[in-house]
N, C-alpha and C positions, 0 to 999 in steps of 0.2 A: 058587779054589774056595771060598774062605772066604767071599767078595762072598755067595754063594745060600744060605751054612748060618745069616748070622745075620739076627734080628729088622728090621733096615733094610734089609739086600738084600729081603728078601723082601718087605717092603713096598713098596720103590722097583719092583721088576718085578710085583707086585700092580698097582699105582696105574698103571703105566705101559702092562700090557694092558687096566686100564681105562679108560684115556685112549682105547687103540687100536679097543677098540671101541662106547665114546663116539662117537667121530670117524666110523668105520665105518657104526653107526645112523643117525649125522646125513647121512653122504653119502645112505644108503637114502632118510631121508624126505625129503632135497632132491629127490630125485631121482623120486620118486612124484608131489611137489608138486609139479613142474613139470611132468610129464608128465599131470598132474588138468589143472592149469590150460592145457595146449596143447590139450586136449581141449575142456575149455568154448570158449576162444574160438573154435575148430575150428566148435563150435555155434552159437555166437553167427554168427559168421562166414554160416553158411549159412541162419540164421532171418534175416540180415538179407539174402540174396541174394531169399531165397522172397519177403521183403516186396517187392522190388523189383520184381519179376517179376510179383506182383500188381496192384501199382500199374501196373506198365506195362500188364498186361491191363485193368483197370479204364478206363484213358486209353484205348484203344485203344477198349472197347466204346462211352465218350461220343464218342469223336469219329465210330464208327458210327451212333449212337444222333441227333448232329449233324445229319449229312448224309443220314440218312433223314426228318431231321424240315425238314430246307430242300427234300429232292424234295417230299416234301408239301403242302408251301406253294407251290410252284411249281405244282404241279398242280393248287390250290384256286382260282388265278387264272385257270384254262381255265373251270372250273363257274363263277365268279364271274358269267363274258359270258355262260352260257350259262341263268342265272338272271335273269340283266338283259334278255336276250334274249324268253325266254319271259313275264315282264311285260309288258313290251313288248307283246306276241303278245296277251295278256290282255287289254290297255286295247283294244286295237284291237278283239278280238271283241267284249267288255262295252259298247264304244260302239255296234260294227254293231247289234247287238244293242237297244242303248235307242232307237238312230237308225229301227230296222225296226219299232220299237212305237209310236213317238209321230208316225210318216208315217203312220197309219192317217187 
């Protein structure tokens, strides 16, 4: 009983609960920090999912955007004859035409 009535016990058991919850605190804020930072990367984690997702929608819309614009072009080759067609058509009346004026 002597150890706790003098000036060194009592500082030795002083010192030594505050070593206890020195140690105590620091488990706390490891323990906070880590669970902050499983958080962010949690975040991180799903802003880099979302990007992904976008991107894959983005690629999805060009390669719609693609194959609408080759139907088109495909279908501009039908009008093409039917442009060439109707010229055609044009020189033929525009000659009857000059041929019916100058038979006079």
């Amino acid at each position: 009983m002597s150890y706790f009535t003098t000036d060194a016990g009592r500082n030795t058991i002083s010192a030594g609960i505050s070593n206890i919850l020195g140690l105590g605190t620091t488990l706390i804020g490891a323990n906070q920090n880590r669970k902050l930072l499983e958080g962010q990367a949690n975040i991180s984690a799903q802003q880099n999912q979302t990007a992904i997702e976008v991107e894959r929608e983005r690629t999805k819309q060009a390669q719609i955007n693609l194959e609408a614009s080759r139907a088109k072009t495909t279908t501009s080759g039908g009008n093409n004859a039917l442009y060439i067609g109707l010229a055609v058509g044009g020189v033929v009346v525009l000659g009857g035409i000059i041929f019916a004026i100058t038979r006079k």
